[in-house]
C-alpha positions as CSV (number, residue, x, y, z in Angstrom):
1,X,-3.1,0.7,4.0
2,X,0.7,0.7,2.9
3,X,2.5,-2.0,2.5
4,X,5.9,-1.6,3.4
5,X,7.9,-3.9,5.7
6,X,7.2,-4.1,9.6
7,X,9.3,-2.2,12.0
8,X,12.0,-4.6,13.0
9,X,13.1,-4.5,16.5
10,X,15.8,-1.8,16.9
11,X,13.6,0.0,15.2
12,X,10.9,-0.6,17.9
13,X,13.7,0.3,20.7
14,X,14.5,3.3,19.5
15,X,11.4,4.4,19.3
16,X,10.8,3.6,23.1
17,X,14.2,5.2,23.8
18,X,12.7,8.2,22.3
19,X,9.7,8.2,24.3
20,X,11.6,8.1,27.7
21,X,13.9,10.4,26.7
22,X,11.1,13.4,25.6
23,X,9.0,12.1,28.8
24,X,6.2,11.5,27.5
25,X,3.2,10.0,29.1
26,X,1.7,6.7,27.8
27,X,-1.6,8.9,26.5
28,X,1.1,11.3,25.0
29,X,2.6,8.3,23.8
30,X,-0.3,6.6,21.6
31,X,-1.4,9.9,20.4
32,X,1.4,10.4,18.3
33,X,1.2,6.8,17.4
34,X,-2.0,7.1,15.9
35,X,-1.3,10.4,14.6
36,X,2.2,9.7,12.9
37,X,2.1,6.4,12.2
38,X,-1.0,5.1,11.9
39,X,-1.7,2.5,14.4
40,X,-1.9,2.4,18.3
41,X,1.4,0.1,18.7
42,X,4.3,0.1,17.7
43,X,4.5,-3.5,16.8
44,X,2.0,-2.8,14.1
45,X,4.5,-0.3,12.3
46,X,5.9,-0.1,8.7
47,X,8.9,1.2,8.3
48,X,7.3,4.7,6.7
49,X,4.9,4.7,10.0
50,X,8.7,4.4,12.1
51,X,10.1,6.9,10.0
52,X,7.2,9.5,10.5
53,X,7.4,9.3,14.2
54,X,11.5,9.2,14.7
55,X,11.1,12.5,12.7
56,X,8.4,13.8,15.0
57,X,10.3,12.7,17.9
58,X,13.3,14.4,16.9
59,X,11.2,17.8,16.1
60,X,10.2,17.6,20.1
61,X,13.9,17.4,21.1
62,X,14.8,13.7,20.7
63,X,18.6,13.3,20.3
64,X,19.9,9.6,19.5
65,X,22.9,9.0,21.7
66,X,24.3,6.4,19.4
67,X,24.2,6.1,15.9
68,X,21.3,4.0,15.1
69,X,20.2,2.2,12.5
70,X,18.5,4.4,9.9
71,X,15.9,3.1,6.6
72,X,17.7,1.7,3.6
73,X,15.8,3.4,1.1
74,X,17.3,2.1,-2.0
75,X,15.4,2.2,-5.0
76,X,14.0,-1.1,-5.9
77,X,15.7,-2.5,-9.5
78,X,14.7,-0.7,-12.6
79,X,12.3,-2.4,-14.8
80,X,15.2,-3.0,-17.5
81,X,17.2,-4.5,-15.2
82,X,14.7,-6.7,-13.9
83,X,13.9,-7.6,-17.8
84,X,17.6,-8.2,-18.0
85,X,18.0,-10.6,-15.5
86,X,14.6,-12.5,-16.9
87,X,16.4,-12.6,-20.3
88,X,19.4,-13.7,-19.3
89,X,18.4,-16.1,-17.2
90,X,16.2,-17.2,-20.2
91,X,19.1,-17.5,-22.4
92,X,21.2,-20.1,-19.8
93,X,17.9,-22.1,-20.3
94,X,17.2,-21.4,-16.3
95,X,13.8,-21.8,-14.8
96,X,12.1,-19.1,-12.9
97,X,13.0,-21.6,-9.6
98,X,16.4,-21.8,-10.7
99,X,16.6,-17.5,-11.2
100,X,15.6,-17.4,-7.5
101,X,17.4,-20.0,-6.1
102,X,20.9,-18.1,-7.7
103,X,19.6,-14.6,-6.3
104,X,18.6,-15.8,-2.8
105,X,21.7,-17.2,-3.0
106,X,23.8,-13.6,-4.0
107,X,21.9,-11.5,-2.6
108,X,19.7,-13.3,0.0
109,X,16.6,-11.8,-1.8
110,X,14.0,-14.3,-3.1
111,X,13.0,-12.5,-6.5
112,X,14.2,-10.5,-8.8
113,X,11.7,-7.7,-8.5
114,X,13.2,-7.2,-4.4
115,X,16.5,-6.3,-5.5
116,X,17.7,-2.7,-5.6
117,X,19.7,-0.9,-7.8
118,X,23.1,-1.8,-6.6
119,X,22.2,-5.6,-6.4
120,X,20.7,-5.8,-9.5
121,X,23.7,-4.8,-11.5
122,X,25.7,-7.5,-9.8
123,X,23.1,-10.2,-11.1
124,X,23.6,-9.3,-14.0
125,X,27.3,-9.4,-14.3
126,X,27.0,-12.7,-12.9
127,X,24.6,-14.0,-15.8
128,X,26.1,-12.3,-18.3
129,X,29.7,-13.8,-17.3
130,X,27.8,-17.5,-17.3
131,X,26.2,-16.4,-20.4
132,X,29.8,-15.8,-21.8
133,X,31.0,-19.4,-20.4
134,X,28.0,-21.3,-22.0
135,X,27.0,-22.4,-19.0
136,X,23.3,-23.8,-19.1
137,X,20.9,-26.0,-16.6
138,X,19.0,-28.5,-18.0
């Protein structure tokens, strides 16, 4: 099974959208649920099982009306820069509690290891300038 995040719920809307604009019948409906994305509702989702089916949908005709909101596929943080952020945050004398508690807090993420490559680079900066300042928790 994968293990991406659920389908969130404009996500989920869209994907009904879709099946009332192509018409298609409840049995139609769960077929390509099963088929596509795995599961027999939509609730039960990931965000690659949505992503399968939008694209199916929109190889049967579907046109989105609006512009919706698409996956962020952003590459998670290199393994470098997560090691950077652990040694930095080693080198202000920070705990693992205290690393998390200043990334939830720039980047609303809980670890280091769910940044991406843009936010990662901005953690760093940040340590690195507190680094340069001496700035320490004990």
């Amino acid at each position: 099974m994968r293990t991406g995040n659920k389908a969130n719920p404009r996500q989920l809307a869209l994907i009904h959208v879709a099946k009332k604009q192509l018409g298609l019948s409840e049995e139609e409906y769960r077929e390509i649920l099963k088929s596509q994305g795995g599961t027999e509702s939509a609730k039960f989702l990931d965000e690659f099982g949505v992503d399968r089916i939008l694209r199916f949908f929109h190889t049967l005709g579907f046109k989105q009306t609006k512009k919706a909101p698409k996956r962020n596929l952003k590459l998670l943080a290199s393994e470098a820069q997560r090691a950077m952020i652990y040694g930095l945050a080693e080198d202000l004398g920070w705990s693992r509690e205290r690393l998390c508690g200043f990334i939830d807090k720039m980047s609303a993420k809980d670890r280091p290891e769910e940044l991406n490559r843009e936010e990662a680079p901005k953690i760093i900066e940040a340590l690195k300038a507190m680094r340069a300042r001496k700035v320490t928790w004990n």
